[in-house]
N, C-alpha and C positions, 0 to 999 in steps of 0.2 A: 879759450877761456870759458867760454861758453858751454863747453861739453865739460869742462871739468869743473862748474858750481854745479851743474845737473847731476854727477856724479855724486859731488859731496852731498848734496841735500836729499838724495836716495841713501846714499850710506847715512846721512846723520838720522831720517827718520827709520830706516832696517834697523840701526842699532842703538837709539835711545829713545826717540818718542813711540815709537813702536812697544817694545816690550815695559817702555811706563806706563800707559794705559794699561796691557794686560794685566800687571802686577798689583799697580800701586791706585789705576786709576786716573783722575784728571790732576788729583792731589800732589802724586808724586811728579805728574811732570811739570807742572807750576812749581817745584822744588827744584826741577832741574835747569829748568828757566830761569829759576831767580839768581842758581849758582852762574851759570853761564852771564847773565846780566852784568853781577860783582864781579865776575873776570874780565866784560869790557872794561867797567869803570875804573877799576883798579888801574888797569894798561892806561887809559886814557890817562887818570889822575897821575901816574907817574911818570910819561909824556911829557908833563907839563911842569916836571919840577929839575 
């Protein structure tokens, strides 16, 4: 379990927080955090109904 959150969280930064700063900067990846955020909430808020 343990080698594979290590995985993900090298592939999540190689393939998105990575080339957000190159692109976009700090800007874009507080865009992409903020997407990823409302997709927990969203999960959560519909969990519960």
């Amino acid at each position: 379990m343990t080698i594979a959150a290590l995985f993900l969280t090298i592939l999540l930064f190689a393939a998105v927080v990575g080339p957000a700063i190159q692109r976009g900067g700090v800007g874009e990846l507080v865009g992409v955090v903020a997407i990823f955020l409302a997709i927990l909430i969203g999960e959560r808020w519909v969990r519960t109904r």
